[in-house]
PDB file of N, CA, C and O in Angstrom:
ATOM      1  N   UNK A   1       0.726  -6.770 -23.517  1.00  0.00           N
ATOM      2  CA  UNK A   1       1.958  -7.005 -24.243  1.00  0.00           C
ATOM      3  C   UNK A   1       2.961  -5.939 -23.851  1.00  0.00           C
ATOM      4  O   UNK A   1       2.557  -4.876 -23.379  1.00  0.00           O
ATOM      5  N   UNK A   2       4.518  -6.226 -24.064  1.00  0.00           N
ATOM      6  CA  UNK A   2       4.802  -5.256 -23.346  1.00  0.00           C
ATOM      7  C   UNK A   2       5.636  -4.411 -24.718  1.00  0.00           C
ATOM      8  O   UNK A   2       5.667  -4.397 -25.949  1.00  0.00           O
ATOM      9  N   UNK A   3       6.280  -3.723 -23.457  1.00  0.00           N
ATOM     10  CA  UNK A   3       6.914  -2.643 -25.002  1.00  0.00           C
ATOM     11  C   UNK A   3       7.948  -3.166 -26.233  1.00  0.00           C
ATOM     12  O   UNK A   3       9.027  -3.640 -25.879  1.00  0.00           O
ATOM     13  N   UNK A   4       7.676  -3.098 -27.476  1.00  0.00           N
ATOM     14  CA  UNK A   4       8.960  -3.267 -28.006  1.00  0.00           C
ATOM     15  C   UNK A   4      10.326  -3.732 -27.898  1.00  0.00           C
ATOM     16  O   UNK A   4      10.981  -4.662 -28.367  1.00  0.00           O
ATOM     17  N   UNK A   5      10.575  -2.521 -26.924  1.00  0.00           N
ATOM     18  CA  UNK A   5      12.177  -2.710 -26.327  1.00  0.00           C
ATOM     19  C   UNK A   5      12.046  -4.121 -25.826  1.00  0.00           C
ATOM     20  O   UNK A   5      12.724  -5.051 -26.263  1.00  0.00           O
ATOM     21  N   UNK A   6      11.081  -4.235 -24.830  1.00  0.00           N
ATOM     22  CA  UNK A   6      11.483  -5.161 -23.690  1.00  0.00           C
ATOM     23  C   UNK A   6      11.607  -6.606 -24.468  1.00  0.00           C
ATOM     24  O   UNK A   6      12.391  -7.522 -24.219  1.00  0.00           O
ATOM     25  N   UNK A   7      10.296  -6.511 -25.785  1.00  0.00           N
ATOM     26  CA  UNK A   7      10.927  -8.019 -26.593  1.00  0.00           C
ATOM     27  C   UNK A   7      12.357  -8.164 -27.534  1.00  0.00           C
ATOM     28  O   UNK A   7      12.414  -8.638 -28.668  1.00  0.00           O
ATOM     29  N   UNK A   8      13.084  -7.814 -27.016  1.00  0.00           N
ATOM     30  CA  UNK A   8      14.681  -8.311 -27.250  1.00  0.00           C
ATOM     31  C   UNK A   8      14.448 -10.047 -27.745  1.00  0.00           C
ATOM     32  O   UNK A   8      13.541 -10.866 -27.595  1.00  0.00           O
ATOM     33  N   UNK A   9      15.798 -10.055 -28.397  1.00  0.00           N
ATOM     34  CA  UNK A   9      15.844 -11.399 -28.853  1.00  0.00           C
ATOM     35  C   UNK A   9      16.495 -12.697 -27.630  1.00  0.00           C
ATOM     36  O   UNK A   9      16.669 -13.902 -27.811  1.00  0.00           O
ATOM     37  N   UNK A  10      16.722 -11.886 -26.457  1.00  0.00           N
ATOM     38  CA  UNK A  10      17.492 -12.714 -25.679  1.00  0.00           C
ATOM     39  C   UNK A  10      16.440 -12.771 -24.645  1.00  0.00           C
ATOM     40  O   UNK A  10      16.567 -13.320 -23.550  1.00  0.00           O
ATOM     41  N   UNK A  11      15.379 -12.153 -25.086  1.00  0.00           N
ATOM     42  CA  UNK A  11      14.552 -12.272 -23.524  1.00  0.00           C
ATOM     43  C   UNK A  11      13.191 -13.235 -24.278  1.00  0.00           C
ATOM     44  O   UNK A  11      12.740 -14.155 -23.595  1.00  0.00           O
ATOM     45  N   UNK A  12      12.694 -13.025 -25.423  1.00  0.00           N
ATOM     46  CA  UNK A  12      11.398 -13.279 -26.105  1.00  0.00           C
ATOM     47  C   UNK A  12      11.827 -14.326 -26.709  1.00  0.00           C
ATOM     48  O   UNK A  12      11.087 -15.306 -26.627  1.00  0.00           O
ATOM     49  N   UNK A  13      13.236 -14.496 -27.569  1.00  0.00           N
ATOM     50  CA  UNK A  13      12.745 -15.891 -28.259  1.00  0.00           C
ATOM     51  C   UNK A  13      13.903 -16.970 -27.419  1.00  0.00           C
ATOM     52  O   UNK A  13      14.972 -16.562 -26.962  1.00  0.00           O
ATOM     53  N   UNK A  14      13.450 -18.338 -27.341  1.00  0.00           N
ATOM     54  CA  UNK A  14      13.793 -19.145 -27.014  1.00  0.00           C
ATOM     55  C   UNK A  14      14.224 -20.383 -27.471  1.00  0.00           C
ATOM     56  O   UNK A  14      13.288 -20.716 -28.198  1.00  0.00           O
ATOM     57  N   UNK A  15      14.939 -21.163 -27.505  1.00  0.00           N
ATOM     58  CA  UNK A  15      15.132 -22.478 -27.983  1.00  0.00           C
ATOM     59  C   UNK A  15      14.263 -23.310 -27.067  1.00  0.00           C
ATOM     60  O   UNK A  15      13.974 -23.082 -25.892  1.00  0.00           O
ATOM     61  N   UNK A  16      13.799 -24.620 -28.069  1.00  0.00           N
ATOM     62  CA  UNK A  16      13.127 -25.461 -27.403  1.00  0.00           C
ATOM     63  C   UNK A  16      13.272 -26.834 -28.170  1.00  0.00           C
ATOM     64  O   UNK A  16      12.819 -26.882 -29.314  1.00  0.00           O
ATOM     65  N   UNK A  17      13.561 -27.377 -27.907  1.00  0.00           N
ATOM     66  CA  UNK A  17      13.540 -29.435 -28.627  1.00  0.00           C
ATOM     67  C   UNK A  17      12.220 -29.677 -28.607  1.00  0.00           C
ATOM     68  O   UNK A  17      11.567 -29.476 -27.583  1.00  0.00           O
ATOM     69  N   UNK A  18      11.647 -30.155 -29.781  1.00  0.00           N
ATOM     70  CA  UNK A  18      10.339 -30.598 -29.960  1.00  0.00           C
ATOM     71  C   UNK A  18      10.757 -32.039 -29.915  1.00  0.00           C
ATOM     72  O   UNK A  18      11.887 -32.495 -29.741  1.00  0.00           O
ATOM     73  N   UNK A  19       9.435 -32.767 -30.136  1.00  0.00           N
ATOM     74  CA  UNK A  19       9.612 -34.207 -30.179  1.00  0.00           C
ATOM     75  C   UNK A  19      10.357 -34.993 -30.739  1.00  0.00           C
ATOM     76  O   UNK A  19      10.745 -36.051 -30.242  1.00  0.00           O
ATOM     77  N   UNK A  20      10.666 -34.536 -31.929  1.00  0.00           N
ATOM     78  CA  UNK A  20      11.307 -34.923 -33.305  1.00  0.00           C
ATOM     79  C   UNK A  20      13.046 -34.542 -33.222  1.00  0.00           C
ATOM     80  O   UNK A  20      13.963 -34.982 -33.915  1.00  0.00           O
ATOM     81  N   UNK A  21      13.064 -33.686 -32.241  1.00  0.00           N
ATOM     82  CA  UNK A  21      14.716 -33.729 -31.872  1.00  0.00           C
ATOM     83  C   UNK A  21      15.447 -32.493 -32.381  1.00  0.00           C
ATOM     84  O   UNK A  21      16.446 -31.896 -31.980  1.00  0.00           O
ATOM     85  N   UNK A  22      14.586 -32.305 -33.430  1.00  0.00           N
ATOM     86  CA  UNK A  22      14.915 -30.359 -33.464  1.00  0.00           C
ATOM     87  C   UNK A  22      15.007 -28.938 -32.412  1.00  0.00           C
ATOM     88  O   UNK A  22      14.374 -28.632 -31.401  1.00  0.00           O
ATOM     89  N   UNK A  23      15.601 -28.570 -32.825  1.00  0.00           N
ATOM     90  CA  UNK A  23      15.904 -26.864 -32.165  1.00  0.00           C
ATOM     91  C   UNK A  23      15.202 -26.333 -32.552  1.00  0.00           C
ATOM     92  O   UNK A  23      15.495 -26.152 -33.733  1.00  0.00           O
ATOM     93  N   UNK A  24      13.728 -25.582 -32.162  1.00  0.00           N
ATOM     94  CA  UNK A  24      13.098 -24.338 -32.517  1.00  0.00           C
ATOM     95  C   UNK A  24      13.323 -23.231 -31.753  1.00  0.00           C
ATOM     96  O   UNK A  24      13.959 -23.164 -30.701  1.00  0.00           O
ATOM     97  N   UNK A  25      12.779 -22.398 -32.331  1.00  0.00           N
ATOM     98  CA  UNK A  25      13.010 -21.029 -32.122  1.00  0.00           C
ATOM     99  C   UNK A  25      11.582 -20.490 -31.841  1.00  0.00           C
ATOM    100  O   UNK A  25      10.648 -20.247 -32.605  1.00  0.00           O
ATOM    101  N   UNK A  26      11.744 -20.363 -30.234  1.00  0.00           N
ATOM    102  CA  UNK A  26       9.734 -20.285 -29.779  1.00  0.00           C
ATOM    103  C   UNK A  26      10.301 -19.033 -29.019  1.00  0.00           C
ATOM    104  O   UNK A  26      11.291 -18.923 -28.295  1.00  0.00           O
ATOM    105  N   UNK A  27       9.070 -17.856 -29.538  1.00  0.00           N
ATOM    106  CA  UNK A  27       9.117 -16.765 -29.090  1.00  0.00           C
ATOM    107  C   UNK A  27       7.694 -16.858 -27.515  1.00  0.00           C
ATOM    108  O   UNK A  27       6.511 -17.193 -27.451  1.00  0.00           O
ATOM    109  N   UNK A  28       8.412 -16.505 -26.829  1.00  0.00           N
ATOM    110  CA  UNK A  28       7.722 -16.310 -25.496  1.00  0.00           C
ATOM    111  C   UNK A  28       6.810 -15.064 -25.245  1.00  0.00           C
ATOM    112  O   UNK A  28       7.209 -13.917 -25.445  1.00  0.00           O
ATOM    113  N   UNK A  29       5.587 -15.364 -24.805  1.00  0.00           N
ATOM    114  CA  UNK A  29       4.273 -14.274 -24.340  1.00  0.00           C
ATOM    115  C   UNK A  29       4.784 -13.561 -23.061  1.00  0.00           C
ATOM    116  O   UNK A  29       5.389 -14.364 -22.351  1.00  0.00           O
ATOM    117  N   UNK A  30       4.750 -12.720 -22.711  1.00  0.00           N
ATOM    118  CA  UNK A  30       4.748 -11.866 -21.735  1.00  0.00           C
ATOM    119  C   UNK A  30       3.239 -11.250 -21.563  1.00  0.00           C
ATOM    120  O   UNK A  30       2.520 -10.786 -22.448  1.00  0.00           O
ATOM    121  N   UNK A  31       2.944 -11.397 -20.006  1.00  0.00           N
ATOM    122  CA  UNK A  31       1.778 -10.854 -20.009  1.00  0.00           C
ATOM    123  C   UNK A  31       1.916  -9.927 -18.433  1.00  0.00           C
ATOM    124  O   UNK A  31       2.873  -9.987 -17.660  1.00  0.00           O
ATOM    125  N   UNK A  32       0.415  -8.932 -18.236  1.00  0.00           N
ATOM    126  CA  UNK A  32       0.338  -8.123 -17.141  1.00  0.00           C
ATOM    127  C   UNK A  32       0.697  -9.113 -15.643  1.00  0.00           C
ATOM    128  O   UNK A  32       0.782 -10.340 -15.584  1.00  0.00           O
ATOM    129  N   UNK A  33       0.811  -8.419 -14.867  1.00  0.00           N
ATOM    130  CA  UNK A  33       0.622  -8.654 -13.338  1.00  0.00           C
ATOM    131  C   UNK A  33      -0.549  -8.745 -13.340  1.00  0.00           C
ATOM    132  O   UNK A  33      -1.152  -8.274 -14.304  1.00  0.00           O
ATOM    133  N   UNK A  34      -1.224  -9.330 -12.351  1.00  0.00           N
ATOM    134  CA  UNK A  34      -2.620 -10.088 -12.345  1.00  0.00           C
ATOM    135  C   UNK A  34      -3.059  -8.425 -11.255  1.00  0.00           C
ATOM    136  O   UNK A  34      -3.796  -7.507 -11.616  1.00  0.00           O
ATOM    137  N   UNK A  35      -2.417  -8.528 -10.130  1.00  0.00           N
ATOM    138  CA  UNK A  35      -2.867  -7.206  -9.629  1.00  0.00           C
ATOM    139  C   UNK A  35      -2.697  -7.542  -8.173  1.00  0.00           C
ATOM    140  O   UNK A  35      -2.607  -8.719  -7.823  1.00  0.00           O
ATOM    141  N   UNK A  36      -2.643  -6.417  -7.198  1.00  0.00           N
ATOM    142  CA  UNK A  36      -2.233  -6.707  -5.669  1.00  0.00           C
ATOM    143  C   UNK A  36      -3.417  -6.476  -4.955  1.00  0.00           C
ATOM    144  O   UNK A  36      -4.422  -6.077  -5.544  1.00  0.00           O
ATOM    145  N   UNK A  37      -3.407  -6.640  -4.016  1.00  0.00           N
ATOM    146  CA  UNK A  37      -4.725  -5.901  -3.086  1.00  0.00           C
ATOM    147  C   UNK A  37      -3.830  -4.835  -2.118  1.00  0.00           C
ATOM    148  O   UNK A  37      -2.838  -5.015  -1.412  1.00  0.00           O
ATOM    149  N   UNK A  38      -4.796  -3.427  -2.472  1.00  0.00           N
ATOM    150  CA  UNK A  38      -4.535  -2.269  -1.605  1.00  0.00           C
ATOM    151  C   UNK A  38      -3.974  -2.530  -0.273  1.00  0.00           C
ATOM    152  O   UNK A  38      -2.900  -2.132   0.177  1.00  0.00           O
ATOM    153  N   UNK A  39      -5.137  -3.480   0.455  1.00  0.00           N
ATOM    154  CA  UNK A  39      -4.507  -3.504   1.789  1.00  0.00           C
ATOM    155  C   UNK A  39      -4.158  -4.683   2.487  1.00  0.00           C
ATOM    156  O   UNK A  39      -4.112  -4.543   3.709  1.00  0.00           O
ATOM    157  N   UNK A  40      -3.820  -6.154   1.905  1.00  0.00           N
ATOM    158  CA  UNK A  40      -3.259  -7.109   2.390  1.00  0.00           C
ATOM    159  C   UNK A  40      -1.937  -7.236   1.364  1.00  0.00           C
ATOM    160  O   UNK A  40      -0.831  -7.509   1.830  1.00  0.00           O
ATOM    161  N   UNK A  41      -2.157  -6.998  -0.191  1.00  0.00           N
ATOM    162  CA  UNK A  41      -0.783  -6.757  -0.613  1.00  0.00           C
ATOM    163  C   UNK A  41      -0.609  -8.199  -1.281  1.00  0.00           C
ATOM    164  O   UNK A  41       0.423  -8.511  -1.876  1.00  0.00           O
ATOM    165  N   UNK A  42      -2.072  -9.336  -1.081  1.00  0.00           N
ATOM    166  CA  UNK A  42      -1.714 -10.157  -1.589  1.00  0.00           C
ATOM    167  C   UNK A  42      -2.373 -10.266  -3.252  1.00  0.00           C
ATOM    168  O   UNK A  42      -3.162  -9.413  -3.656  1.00  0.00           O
ATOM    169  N   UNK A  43      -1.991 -11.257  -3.986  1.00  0.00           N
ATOM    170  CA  UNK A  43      -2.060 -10.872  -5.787  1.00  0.00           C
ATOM    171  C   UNK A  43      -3.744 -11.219  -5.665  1.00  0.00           C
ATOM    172  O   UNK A  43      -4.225 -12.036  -4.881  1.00  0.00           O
ATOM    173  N   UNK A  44      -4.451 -10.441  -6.579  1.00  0.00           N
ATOM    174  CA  UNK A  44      -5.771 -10.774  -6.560  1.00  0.00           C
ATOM    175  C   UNK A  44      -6.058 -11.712  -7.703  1.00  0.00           C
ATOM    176  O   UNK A  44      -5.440 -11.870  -8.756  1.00  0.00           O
ATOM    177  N   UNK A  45      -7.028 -12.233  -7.293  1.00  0.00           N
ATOM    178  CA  UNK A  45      -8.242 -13.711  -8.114  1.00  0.00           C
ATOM    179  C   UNK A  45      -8.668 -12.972  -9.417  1.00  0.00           C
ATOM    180  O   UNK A  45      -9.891 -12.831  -9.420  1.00  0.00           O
ATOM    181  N   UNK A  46      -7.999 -12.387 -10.662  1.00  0.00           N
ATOM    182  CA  UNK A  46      -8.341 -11.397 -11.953  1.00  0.00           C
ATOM    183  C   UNK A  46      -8.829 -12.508 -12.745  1.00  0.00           C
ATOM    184  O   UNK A  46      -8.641 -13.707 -12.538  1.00  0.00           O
ATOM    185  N   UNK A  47      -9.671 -11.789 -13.954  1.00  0.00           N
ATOM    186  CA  UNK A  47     -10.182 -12.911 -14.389  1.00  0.00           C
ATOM    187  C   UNK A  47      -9.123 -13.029 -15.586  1.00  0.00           C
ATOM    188  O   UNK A  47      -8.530 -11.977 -15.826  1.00  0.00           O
ATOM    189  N   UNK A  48      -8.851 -13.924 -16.225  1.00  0.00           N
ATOM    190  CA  UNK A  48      -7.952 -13.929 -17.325  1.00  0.00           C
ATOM    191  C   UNK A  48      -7.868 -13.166 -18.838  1.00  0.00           C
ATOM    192  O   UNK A  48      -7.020 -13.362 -19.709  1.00  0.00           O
ATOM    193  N   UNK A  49      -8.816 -12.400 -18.867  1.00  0.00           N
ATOM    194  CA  UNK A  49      -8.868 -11.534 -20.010  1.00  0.00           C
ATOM    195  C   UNK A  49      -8.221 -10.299 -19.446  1.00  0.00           C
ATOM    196  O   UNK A  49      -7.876  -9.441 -20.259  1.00  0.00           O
ATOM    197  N   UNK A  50      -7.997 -10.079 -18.097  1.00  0.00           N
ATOM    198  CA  UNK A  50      -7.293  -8.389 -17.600  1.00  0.00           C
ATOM    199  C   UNK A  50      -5.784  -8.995 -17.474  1.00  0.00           C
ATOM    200  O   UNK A  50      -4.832  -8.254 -17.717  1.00  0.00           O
ATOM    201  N   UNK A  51      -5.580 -10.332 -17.096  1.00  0.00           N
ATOM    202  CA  UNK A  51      -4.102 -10.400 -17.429  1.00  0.00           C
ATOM    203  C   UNK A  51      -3.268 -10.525 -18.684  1.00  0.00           C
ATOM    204  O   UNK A  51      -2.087 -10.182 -18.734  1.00  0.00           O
ATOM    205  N   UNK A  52      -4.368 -11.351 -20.313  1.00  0.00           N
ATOM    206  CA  UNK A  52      -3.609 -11.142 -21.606  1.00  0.00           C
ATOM    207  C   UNK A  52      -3.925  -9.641 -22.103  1.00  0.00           C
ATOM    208  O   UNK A  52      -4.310  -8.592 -21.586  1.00  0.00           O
ATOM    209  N   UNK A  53      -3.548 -10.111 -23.413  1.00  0.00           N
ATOM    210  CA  UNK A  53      -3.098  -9.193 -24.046  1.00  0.00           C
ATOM    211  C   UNK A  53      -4.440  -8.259 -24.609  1.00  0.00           C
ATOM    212  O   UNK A  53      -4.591  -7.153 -25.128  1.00  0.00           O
ATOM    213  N   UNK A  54      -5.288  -9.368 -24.190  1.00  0.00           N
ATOM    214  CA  UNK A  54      -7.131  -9.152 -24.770  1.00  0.00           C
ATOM    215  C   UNK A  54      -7.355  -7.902 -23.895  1.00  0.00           C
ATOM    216  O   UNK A  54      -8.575  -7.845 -23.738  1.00  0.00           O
ATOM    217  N   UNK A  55      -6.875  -7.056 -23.364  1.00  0.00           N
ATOM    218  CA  UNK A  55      -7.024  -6.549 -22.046  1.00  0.00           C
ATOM    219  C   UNK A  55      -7.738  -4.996 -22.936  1.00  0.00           C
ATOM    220  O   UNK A  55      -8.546  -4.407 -22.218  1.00  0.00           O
ATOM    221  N   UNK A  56      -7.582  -4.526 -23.938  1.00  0.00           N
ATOM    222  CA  UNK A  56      -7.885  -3.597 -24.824  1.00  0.00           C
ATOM    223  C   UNK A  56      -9.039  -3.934 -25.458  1.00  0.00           C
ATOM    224  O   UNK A  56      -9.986  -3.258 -25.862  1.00  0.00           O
ATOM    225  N   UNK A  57      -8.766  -5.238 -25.477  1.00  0.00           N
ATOM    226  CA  UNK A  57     -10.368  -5.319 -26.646  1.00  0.00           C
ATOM    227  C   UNK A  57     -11.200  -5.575 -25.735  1.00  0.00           C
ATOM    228  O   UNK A  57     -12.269  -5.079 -26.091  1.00  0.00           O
ATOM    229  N   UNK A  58     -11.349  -6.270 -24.370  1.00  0.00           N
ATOM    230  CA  UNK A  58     -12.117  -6.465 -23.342  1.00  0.00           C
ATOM    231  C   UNK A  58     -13.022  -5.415 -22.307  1.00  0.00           C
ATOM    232  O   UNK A  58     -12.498  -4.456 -21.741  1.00  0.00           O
ATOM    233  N   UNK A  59     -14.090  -5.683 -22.207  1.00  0.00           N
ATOM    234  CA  UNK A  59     -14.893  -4.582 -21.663  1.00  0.00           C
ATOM    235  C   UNK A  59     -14.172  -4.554 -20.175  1.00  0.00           C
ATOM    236  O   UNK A  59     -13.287  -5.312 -19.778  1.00  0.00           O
ATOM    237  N   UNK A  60     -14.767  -3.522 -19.504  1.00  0.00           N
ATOM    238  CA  UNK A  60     -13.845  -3.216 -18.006  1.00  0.00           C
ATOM    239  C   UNK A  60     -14.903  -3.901 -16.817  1.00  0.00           C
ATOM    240  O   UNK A  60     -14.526  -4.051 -15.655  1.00  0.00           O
ATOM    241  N   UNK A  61     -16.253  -4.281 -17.279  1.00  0.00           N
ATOM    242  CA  UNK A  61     -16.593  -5.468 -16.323  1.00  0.00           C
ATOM    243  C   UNK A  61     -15.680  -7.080 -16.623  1.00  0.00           C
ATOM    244  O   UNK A  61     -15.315  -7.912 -15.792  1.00  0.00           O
ATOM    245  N   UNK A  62     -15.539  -7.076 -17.955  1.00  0.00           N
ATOM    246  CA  UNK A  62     -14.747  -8.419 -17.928  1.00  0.00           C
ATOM    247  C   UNK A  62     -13.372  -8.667 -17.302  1.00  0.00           C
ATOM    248  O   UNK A  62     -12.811  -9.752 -17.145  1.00  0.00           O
ATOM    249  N   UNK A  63     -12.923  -7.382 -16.959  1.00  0.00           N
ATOM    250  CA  UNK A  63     -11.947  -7.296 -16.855  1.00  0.00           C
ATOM    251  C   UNK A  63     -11.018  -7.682 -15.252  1.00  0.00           C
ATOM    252  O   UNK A  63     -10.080  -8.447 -15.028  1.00  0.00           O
ATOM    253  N   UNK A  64     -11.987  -6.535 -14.167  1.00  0.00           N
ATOM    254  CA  UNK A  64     -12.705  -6.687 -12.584  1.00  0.00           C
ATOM    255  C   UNK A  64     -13.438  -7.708 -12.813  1.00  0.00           C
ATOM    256  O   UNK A  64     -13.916  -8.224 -13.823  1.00  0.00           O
ATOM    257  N   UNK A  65     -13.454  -7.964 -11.471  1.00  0.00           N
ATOM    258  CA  UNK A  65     -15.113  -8.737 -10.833  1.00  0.00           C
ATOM    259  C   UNK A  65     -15.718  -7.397 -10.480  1.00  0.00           C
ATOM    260  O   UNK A  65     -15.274  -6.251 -10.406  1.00  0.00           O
ATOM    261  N   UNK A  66     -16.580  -7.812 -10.341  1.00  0.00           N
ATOM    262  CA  UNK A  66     -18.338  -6.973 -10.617  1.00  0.00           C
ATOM    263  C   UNK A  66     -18.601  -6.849  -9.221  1.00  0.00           C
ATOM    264  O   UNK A  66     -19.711  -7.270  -8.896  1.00  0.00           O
ATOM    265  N   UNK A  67     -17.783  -6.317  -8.164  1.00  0.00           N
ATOM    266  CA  UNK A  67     -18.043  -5.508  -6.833  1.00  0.00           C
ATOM    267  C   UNK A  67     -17.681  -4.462  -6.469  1.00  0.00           C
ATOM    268  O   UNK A  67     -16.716  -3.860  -6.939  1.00  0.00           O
ATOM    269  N   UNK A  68     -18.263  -4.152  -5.741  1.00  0.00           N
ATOM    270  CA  UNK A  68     -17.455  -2.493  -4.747  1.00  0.00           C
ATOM    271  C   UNK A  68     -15.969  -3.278  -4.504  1.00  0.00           C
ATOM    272  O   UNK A  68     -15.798  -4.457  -4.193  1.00  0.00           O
ATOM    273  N   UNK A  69     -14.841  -2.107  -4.781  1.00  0.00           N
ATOM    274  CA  UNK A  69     -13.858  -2.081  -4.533  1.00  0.00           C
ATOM    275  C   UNK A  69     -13.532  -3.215  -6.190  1.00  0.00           C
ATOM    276  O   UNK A  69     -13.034  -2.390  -6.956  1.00  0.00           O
ATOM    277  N   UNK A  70     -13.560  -3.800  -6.520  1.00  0.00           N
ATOM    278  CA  UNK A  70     -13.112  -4.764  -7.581  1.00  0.00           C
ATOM    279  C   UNK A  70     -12.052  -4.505  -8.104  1.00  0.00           C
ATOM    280  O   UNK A  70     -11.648  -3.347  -7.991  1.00  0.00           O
ATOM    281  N   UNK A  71     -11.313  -5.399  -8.788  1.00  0.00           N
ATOM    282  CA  UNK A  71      -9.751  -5.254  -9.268  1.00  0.00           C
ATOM    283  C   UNK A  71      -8.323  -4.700  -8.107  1.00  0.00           C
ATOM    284  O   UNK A  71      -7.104  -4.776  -8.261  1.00  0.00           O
ATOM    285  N   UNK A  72      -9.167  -4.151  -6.966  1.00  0.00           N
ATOM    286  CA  UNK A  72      -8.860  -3.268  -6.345  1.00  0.00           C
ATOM    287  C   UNK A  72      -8.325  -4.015  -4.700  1.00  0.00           C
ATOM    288  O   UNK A  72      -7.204  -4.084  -4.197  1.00  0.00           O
ATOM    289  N   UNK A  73      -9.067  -4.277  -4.426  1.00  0.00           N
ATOM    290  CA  UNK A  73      -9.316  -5.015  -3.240  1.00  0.00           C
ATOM    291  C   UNK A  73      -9.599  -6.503  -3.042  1.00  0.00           C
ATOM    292  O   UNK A  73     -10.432  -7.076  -3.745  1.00  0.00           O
ATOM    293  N   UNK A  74      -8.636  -7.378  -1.711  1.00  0.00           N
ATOM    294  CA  UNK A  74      -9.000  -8.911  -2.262  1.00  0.00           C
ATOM    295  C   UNK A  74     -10.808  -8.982  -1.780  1.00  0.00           C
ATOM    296  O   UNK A  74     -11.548  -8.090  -1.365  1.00  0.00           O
ATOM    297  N   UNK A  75     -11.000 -10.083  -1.987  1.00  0.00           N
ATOM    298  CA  UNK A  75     -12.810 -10.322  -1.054  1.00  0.00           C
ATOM    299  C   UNK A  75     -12.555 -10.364   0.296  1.00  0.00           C
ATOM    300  O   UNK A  75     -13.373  -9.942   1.113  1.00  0.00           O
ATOM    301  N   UNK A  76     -11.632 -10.775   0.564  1.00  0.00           N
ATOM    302  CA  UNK A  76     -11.175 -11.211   2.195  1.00  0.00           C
ATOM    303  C   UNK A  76     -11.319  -9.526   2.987  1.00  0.00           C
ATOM    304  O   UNK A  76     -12.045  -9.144   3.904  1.00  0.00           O
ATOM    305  N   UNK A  77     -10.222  -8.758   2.110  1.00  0.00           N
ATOM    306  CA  UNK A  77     -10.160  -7.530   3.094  1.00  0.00           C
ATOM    307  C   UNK A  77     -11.367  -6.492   3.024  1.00  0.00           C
ATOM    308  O   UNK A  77     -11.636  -5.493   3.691  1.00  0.00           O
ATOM    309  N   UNK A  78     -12.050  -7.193   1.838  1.00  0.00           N
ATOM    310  CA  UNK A  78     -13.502  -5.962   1.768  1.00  0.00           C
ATOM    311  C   UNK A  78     -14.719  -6.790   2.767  1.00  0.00           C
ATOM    312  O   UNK A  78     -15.535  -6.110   3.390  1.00  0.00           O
ATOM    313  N   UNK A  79     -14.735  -7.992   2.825  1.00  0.00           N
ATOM    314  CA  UNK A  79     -15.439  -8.966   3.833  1.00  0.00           C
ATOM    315  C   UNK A  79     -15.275  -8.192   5.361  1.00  0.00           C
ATOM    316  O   UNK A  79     -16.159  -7.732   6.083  1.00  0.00           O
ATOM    317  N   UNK A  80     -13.768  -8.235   5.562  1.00  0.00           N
ATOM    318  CA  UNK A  80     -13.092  -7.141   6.699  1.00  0.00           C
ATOM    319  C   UNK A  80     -13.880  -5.914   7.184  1.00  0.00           C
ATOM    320  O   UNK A  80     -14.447  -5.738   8.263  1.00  0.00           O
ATOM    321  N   UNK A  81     -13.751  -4.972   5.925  1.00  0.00           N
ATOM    322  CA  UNK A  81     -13.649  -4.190   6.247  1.00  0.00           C
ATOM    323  C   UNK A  81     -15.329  -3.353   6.415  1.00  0.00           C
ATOM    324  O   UNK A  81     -15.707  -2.268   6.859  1.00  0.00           O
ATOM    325  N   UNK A  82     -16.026  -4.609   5.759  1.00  0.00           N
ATOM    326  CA  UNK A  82     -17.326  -4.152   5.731  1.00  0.00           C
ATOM    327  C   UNK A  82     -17.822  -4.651   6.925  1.00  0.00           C
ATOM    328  O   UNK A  82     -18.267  -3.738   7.620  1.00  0.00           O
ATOM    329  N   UNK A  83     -17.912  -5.664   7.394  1.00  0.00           N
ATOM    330  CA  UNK A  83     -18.250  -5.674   8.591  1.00  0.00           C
ATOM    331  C   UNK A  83     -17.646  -4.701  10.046  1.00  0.00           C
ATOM    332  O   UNK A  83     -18.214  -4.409  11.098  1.00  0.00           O
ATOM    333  N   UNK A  84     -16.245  -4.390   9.521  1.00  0.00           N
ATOM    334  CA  UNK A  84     -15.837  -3.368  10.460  1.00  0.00           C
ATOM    335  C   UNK A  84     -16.862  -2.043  10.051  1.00  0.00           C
ATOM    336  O   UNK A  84     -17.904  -1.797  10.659  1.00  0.00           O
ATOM    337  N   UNK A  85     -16.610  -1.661   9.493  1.00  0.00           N
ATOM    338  CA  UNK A  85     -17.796  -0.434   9.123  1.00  0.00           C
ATOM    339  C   UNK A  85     -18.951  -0.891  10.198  1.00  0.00           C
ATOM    340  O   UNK A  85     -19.170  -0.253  11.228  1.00  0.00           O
ATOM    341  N   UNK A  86     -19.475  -1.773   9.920  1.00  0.00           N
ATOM    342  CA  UNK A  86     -20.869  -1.784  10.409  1.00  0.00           C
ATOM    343  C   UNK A  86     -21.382  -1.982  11.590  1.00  0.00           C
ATOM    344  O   UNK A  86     -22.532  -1.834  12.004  1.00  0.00           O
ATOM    345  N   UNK A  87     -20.003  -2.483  12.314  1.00  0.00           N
ATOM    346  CA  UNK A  87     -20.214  -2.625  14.078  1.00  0.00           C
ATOM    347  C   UNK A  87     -19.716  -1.094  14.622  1.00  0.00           C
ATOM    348  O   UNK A  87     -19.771  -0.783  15.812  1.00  0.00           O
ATOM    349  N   UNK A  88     -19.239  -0.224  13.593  1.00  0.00           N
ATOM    350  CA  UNK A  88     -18.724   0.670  14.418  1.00  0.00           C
ATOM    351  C   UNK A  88     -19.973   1.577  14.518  1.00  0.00           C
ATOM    352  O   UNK A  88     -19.948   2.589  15.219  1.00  0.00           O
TER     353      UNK A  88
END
């Protein structure tokens, strides 16, 4: 969740027409960045409890996947980089 400030009334709540033809007033979720990878830079595969808000009450395996490098690194560039390791 983010800070205070940032839920302003012009950014968090919204108008929306429901079915019935009314104007509500729907306040919008903001949630984390899912996360980058160190060295391709592309967004990583997180599991959905490290991107809400559950991210505090959630243990830090639920949070990663459960490998070397995790949260951290995509699979692609640790696939990479482990086999580079190992021919060298």
């Amino acid at each position: 969740m983010p800070r205070p400030g940032m839920l302003t009334r012009s950014r968090a709540n919204r108008l929306r027409k429901t079915p019935g033809g009314r104007l509500v007033i729907r306040r919008r979720k903001y949630y984390k960045a899912g996360g980058v990878c160190a060295i391709t830079g592309k967004p990583l595969q997180m599991p959905k409890k490290s991107k809400s808000g559950l991210s505090r009450t959630a243990s830090k395996s639920r949070k990663r996947p459960n490998r070397p490098y995790g949260g951290v690194v995509s699979p692609k560039a640790l696939r990479r980089e482990i086999t580079r390791q190992l021919r060298d």
